[in-house]
matplotlib code that plots the C-alpha trace (Angstrom):
import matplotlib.pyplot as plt

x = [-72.9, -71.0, -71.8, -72.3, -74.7, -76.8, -76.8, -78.7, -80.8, -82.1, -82.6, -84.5, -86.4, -87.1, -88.1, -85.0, -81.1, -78.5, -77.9, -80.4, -79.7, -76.4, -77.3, -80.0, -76.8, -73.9, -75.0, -76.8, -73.6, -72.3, -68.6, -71.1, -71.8, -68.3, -67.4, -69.2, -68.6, -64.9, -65.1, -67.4, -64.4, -61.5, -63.4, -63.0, -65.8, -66.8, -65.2, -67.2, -69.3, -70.2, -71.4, -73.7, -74.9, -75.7, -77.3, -79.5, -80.3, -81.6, -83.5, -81.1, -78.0, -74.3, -74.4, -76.5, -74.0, -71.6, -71.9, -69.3, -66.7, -66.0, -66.7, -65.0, -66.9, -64.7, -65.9, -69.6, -69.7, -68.2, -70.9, -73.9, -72.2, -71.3, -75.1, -76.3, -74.5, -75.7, -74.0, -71.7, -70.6, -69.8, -67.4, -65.9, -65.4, -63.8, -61.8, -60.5, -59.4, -57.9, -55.6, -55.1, -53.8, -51.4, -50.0, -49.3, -47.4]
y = [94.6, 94.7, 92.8, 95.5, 97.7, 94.6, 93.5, 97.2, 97.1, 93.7, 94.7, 97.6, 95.8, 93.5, 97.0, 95.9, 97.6, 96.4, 96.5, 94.1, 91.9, 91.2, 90.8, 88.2, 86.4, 86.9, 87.5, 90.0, 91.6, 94.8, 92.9, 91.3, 95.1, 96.3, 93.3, 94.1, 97.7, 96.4, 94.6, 97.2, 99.9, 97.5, 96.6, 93.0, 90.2, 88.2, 85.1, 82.2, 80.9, 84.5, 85.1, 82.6, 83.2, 86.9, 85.6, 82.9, 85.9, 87.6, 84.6, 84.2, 82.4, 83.6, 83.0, 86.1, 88.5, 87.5, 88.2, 86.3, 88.5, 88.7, 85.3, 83.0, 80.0, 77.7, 78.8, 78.9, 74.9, 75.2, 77.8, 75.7, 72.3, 74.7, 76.3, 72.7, 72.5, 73.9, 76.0, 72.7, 71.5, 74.8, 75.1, 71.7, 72.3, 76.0, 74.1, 71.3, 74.3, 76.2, 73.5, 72.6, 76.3, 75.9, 72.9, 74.9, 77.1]
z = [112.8, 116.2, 118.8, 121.6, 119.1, 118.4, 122.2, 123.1, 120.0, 121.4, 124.2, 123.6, 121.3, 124.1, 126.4, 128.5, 129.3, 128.7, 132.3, 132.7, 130.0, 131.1, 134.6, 133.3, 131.3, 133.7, 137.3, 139.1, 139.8, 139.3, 138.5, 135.8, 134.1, 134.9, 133.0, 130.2, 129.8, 130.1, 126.6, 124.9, 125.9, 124.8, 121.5, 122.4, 121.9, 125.0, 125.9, 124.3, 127.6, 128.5, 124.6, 124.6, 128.2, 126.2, 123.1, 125.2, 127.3, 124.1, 122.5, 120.1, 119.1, 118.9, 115.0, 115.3, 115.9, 113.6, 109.7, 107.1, 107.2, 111.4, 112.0, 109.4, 108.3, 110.2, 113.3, 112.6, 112.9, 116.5, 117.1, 116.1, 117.9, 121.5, 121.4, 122.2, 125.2, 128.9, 131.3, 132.8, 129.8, 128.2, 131.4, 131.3, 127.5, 128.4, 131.0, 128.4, 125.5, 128.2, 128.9, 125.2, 124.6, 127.6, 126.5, 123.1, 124.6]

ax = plt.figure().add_subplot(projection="3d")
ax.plot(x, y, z, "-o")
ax.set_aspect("equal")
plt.show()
């Protein structure tokens, strides 16, 4: 299932757009749909924060968009423990991986 097909069958579902459905997640900006359209045409997945800010949008969790095979079991742990977290401590723990991977490099 790909994440951008399942984010406009949602919303549909939900008689929404996608438009609005990432507005409601992201911002009612149109940087916020530029954004989003940005990822869909690059065939890249959302950072982390601004998944979950999608799948809380939708009423569901990220685990939702992912089957086995593109998201390996290793991660689905991190998924369940990050969906308990709000919007400040999903930054703060953005902030702290960011500054892990730096100090990797």
């Amino acid at each position: 299932m790909d994440f951008f097909d399942e984010v406009k069958r949602l919303s549909k579902e939900q008689n929404t757009t996608v438009e609005a459905t990432v507005k409601k997640a992201l911002g009612e900006t149109q940087g916020a749909i530029d954004q989003y359209y940005g990822w869909m045409k690059r065939d890249i997945y959302p950072r982390m924060d601004d998944g979950f800010k999608i799948a809380e949008a939708l009423g569901v969790t990220m685990n939702h968009f992912f089957t086995e095979k593109e998201a390996p079991s290793r991660y689905a742990e991190i998924n369940d423990i990050l969906s308990s977290f709000d919007d400040v401590e999903l930054a703060n723990i953005k902030v702290m991986l960011e500054t892990m991977k730096n100090n990797k490099k």
